[in-house]
C-alpha positions as CSV (number, residue, x, y, z in Angstrom):
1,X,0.0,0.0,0.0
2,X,1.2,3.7,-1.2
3,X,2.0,5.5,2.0
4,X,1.8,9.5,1.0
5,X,2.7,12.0,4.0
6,X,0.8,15.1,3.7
7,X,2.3,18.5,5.0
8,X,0.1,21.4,6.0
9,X,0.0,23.8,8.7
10,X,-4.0,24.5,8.7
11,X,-6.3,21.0,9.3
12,X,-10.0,20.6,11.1
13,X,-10.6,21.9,13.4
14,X,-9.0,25.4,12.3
15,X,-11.2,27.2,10.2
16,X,-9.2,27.7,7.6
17,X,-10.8,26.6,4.4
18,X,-7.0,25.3,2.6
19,X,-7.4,22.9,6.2
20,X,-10.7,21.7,5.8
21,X,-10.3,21.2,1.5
22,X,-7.3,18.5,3.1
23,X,-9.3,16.8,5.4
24,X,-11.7,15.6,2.9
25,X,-9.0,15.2,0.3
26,X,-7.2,12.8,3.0
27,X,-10.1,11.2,3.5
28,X,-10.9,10.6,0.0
29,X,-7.3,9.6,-0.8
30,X,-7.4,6.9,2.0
31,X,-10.2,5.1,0.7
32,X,-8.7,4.5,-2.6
33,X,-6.0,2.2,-1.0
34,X,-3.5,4.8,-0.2
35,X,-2.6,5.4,3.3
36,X,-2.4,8.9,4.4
37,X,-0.5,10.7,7.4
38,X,-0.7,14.3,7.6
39,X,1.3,16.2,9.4
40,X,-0.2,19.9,10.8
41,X,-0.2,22.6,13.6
42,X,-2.4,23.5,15.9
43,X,-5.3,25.5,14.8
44,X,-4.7,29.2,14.9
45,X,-6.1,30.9,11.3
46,X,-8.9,33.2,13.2
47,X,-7.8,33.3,16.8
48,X,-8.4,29.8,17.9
49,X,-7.2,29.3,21.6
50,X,-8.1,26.2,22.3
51,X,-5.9,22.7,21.5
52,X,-6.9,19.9,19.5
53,X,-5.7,16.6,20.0
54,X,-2.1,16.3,19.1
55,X,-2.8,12.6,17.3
56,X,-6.0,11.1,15.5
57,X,-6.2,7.7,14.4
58,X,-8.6,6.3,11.5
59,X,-8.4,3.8,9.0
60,X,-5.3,4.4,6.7
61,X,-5.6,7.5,7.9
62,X,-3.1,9.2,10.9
63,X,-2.9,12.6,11.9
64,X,-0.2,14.3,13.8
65,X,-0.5,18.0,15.4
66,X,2.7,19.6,16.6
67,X,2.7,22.2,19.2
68,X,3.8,25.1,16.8
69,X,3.6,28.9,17.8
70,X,0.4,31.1,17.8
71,X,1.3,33.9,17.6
72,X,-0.2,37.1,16.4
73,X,-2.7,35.3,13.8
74,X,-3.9,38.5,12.2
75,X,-1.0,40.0,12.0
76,X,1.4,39.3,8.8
77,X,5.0,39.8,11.1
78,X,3.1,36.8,13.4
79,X,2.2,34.5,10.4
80,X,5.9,34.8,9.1
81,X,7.1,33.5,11.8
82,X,4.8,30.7,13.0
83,X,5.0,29.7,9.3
84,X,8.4,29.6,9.9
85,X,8.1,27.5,13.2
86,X,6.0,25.1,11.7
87,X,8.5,24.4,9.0
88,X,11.2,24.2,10.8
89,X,9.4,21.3,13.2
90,X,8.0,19.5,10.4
91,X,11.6,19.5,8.9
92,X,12.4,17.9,12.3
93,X,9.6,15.3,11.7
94,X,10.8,14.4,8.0
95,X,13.9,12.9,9.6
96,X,12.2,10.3,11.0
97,X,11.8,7.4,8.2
98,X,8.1,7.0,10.0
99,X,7.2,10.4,9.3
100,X,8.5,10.6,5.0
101,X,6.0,7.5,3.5
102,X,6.2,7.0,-0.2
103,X,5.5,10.0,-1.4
104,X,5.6,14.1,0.5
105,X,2.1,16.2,-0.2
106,X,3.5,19.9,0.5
107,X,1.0,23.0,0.2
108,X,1.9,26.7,0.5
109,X,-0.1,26.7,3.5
110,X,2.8,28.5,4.6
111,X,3.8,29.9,1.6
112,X,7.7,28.4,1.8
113,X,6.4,25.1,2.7
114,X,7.3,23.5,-0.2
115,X,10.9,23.4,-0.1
116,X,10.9,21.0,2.6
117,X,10.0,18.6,-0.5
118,X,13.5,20.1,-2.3
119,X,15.0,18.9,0.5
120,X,14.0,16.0,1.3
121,X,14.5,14.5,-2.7
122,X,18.1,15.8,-1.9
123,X,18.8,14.3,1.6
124,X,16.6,11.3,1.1
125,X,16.0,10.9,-2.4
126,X,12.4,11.2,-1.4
127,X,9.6,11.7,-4.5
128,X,7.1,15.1,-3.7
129,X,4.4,16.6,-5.1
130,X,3.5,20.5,-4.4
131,X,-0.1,21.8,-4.2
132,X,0.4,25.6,-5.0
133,X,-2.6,27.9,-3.2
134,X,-1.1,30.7,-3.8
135,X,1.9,31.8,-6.1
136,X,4.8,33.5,-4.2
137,X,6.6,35.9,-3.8
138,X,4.2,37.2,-6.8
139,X,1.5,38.1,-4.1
140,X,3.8,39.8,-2.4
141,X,5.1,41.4,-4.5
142,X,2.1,42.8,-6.1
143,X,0.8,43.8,-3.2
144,X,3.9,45.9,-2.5
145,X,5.1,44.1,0.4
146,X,8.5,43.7,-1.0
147,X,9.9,44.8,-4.3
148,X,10.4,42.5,-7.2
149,X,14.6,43.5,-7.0
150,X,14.7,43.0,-3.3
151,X,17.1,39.7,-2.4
152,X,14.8,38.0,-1.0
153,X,12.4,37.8,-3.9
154,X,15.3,37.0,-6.2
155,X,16.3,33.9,-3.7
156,X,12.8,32.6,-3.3
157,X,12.7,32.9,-7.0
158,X,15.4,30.5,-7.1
159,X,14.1,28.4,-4.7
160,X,10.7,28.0,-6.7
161,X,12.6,26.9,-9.8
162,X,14.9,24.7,-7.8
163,X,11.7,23.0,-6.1
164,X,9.5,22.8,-8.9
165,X,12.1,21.6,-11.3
166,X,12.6,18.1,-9.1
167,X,8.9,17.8,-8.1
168,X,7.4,14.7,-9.4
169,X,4.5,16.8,-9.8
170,X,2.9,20.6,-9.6
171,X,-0.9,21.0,-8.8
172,X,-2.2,24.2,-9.5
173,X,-5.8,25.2,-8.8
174,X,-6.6,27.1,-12.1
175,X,-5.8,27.6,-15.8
176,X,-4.5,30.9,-15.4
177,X,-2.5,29.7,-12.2
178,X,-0.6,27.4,-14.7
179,X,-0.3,29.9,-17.2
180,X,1.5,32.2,-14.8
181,X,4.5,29.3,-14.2
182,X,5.0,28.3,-17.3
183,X,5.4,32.1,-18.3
184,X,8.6,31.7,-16.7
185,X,9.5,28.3,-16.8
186,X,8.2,27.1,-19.9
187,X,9.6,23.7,-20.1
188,X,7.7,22.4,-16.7
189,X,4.7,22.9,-18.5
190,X,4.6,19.0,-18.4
191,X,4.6,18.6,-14.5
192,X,1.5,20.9,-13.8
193,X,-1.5,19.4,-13.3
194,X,-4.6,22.0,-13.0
195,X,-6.5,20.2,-10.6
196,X,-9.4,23.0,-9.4
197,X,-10.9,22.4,-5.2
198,X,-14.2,21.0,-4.8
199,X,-17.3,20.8,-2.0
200,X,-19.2,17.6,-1.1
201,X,-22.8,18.3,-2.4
202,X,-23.5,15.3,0.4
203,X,-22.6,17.5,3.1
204,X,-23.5,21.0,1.7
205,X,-27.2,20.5,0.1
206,X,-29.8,23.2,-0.7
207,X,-32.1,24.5,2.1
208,X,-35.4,26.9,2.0
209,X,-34.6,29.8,4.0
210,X,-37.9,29.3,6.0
211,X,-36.3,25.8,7.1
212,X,-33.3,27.2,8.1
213,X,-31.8,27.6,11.4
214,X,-29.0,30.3,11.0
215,X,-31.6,32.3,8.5
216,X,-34.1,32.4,11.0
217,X,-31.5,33.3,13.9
218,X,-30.2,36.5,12.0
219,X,-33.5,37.3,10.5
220,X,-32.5,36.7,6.9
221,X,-35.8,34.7,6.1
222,X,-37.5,37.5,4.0
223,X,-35.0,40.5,2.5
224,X,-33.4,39.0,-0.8
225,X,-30.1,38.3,0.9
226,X,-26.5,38.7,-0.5
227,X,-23.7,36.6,1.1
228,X,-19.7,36.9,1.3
229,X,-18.4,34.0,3.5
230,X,-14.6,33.5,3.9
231,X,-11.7,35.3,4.2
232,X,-11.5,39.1,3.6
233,X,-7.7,39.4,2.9
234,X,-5.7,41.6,0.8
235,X,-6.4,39.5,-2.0
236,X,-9.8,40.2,-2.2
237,X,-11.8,42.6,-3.6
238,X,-13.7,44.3,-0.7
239,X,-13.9,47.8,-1.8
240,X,-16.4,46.8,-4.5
241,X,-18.5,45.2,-2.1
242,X,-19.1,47.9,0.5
243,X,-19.7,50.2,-2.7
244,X,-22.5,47.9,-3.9
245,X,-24.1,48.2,-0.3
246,X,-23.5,51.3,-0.3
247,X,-26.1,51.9,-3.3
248,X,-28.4,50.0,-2.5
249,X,-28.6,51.0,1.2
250,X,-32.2,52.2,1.1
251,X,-33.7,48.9,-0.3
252,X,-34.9,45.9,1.2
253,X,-31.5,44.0,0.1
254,X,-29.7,42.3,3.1
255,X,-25.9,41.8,3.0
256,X,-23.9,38.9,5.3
257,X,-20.6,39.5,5.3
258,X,-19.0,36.1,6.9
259,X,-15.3,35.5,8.2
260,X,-12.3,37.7,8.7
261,X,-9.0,38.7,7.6
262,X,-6.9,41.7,7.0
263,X,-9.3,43.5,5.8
264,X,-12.1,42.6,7.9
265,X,-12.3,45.5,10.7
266,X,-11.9,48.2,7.9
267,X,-14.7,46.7,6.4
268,X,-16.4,46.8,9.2
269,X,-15.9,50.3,10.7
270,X,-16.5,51.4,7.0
271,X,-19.5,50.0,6.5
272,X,-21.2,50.4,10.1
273,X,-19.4,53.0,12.2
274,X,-18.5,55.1,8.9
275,X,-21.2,55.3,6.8
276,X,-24.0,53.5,9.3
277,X,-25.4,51.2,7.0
278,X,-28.2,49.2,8.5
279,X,-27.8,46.3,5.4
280,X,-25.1,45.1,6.5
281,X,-24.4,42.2,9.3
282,X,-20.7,41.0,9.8
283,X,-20.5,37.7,11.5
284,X,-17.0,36.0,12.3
285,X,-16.2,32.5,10.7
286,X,-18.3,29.7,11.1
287,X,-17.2,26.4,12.2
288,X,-17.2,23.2,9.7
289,X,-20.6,21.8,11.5
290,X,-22.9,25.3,10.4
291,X,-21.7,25.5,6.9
292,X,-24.8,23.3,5.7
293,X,-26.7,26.1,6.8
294,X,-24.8,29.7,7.0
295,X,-23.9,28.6,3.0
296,X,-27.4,28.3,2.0
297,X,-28.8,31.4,4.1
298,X,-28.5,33.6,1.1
299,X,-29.9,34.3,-2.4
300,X,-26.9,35.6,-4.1
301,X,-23.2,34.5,-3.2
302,X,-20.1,36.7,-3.7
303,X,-16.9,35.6,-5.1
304,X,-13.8,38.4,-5.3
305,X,-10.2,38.4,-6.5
306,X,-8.4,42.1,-6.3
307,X,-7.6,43.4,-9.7
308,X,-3.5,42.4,-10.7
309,X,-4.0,38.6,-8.7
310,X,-5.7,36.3,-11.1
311,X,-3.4,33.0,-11.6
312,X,-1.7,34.4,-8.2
313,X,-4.7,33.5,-5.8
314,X,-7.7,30.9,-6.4
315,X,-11.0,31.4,-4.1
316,X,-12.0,28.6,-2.5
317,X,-15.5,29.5,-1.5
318,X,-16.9,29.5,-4.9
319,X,-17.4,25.2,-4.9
320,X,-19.4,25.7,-1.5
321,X,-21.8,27.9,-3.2
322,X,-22.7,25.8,-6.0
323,X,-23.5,22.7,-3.7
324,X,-25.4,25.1,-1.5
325,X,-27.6,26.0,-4.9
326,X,-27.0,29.4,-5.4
327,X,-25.8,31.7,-8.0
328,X,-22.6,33.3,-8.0
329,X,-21.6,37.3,-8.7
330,X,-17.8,36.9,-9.3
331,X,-15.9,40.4,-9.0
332,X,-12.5,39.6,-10.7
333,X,-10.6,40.7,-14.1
334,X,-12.2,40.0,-17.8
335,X,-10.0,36.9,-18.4
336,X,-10.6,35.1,-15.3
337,X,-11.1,31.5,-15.0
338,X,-14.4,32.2,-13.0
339,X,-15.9,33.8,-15.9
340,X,-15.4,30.9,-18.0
341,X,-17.1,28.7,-14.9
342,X,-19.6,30.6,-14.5
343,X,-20.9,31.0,-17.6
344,X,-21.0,27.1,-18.7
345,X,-22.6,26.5,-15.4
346,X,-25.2,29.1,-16.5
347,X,-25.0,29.9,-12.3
348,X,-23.7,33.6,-12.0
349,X,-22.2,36.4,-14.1
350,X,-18.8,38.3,-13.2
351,X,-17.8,41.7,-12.9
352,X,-14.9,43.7,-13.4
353,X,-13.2,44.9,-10.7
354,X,-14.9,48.2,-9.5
355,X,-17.9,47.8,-11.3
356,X,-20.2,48.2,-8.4
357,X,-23.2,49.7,-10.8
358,X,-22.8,46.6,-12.7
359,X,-23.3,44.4,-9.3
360,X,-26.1,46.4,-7.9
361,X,-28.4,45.9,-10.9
362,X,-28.3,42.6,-10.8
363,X,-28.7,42.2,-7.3
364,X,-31.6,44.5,-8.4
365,X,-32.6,42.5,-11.4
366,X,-32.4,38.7,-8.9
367,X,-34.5,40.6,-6.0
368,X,-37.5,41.5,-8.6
369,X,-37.2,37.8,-10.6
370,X,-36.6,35.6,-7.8
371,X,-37.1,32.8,-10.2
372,X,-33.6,33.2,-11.9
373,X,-32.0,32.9,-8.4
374,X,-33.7,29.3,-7.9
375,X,-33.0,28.2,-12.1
376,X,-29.2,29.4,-12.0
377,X,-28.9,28.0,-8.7
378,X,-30.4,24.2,-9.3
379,X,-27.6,25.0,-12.5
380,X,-24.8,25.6,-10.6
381,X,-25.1,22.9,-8.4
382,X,-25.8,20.3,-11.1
383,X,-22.0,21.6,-12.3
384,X,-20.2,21.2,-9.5
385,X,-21.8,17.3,-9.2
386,X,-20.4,16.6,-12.4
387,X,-17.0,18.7,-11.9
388,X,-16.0,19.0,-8.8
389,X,-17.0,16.6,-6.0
390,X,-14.8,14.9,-3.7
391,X,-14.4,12.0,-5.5
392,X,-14.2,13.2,-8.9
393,X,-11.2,15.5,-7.7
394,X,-9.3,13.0,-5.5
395,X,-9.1,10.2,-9.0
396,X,-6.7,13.4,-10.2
397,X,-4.4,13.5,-7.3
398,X,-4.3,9.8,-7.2
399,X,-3.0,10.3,-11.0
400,X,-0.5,12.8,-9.6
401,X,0.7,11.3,-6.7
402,X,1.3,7.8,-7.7
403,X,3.2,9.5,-10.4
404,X,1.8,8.2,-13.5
405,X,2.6,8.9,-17.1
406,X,2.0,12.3,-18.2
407,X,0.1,11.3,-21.1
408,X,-2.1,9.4,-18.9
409,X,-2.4,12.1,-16.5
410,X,-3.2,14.9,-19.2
411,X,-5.4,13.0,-21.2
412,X,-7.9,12.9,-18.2
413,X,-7.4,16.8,-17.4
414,X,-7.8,18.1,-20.6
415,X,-11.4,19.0,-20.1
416,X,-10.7,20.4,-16.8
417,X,-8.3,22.5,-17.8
418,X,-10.6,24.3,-20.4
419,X,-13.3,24.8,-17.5
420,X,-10.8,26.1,-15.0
């Protein structure tokens, strides 16, 4: 039996959604005769205090938390350095035969995660695979963090190339995520998989608002109700929101704004203490168990990406909002992959970047035709069964990760490639 080590610093019962996209793919993988270990932190992504068990047991399944650092959460000086922490003990773990398996699963959950897989095929001549989130230092440096000349951009360049060059594989979660590598590195075109996330329409399923628990609880039942749930980083597109609330403050349109992240409290003392809207409700992130029900508490979902980060950053939140059954308003750039999603689900429409107008009209134009929200809903999730559940994702990491033939492998992704 294939024994693959997976390496992550966010797992259930942090919130964080990279964490909780693992657990099921662990759990997927392990029931396709591959045993899994993962190896993860303690949760931390919004504030968690309390400890979770440092070792789970299930069939072909083992998971190990290390005691890594907390500190600072929110803050990006605090998340450098418990990423760093967490590396530096799961380094500590990896040289441990027990610990390695067959085959390494990194992510960039943190972001220089995956060079603990270049090092272990150069100590231990040990095969990895890296799931890329997020491309850096590109994120950084586009949001001005640090400077494309600085050093440290130029080495963790050279790292990237020197990691993904001896992968076995590259997952990627989007078309224009791939694009982005093999702009600079054209010929590992052939190790890059495009392999989008997924939500388990078994667990997330469509619920009447009148049967609904959390709708009822935060009087969502009747106003036509427009939801963000996630985080609300620097990657996202916030501004656009809180101008589309902003226009559409004196109607009977309800937004739920779900989560937290960098950009959460100026969100919030914006919208509330700033301009004193009364549409607005901010609630902070919702544990695993409620999703059934805070996903399908709206009519309308929201998906953002800031303008300059398409192929850098992938939203995870959109898969959750097709198996709840709603439709999707995507605010990213013209040549996103969610416009092309979106519109052969027939399950949303995008917006550029800034185009509040745009949004509010169709809010608008879904609040007077509430039969469109149900159609493009039942749409949306009929896509996502037949693109990405659980177990239609996890036969493309198995292709990955047991390192089959690349003409194998592609032949099986080329549709999904198209659609992502």
């Amino acid at each position: 039996m294939t024994k693959v080590s997976i390496i992550t610093q966010f797992y259930p019962p942090d919130y964080a959604a990279t964490g909780q996209l693992i657990e099921e793919l662990a759990n997927q993988l392990s029931q396709q005769n591959i045993k899994i270990q993962v190896i993860t932190g303690q949760p931390a992504y919004a504030r968690q205090k309390t400890l979770a068990t440092g070792k789970e047991q299930h069939t072909n399944l083992n998971v190990r938390r290390s005691l890594s650092s907390r500190l600072w959460p929110q803050r990006l000086r605090g998340r450098v350095i418990n990423g760093l922490l967490f590396c530096l003990i799961a380094g500590l773990k990896l040289l441990k035969p027990r610990y390695r398996g067959d085959v390494l699963l990194l992510t960039t959950e943190p972001p220089y995660l995956i060079f603990l897989g270049y090092l272990a095929k150069l100590i231990f001549r040990l095969p990895y695979v890296c799931l890329l989130y997020d491309l850096y230092p590109d994120v950084a440096v586009t949001l001005n963090v640090i400077s494309e000349n600085h050093w440290l951009t130029r080495l963790w360049h050279w790292l990237n190339e020197k990691t993904w060059r001896n992968a076995q594989g590259i997952i990627v979660l989007s078309s224009t995520m791939k694009e982005r590598i093999i702009a600079k590195y054209p010929d590992i075109a052939d190790k890059i998989s495009v392999i989008p996330n997924w939500s388990d329409p078994n667990y997330i399923t469509p619920k009447p608002k009148t049967e609904n628990p959390f709708a009822i609880k935060h009087n969502l039942v009747q106003p036509f109700t427009v939801l963000y749930s996630g985080n609300m980083g620097r990657c996202h597109d916030m501004e656009t929101i809180m101008a589309t609330a902003w226009k559409l403050k004196d109607e009977p349109i309800q937004f739920v704004f779900i989560g937290g992240g960098a950009k959460y409290n100026d969100c919030y003392h914006t919208v509330i203490k700033q301009w004193g809207l009364n549409n607005c409700l901010f609630l902070p992130f919702q544990p695993k168990k409620d999703l059934p029900n805070s996903l399908t508490a709206c009519d309308l979902s929201l998906v953002t990406i800031r303008q300059g980060m398409e192929g850098l950053v992938v939203p995870s939140k959109l898969y959750g909002f097709l198996a709840a059954g709603k439709p999707v308003a995507a605010v990213c750039e013209e040549h996103s992959y969610l416009s092309q999603i979106l519109q052969e689900a027939g399950c949303g429409q995008t917006f550029v970047n800034g185009d509040s107008k745009g949004l509010a009209n169709y809010i608008r134009f879904l609040a007077t035709y509430r039969e469109k929200v149900e159609t493009m809903g039942q749409a949306g999730r009929r896509y996502l069964e037949t693109h990405f559940t659980p177990e239609v994702v996890a036969q493309q990491y198995v292709q990955v990760l047991l390192g089959l033939s690349s003409s194998n492998r592609f032949s099986i992704q080329n549709k999904l490639e198209q659609l992502t």
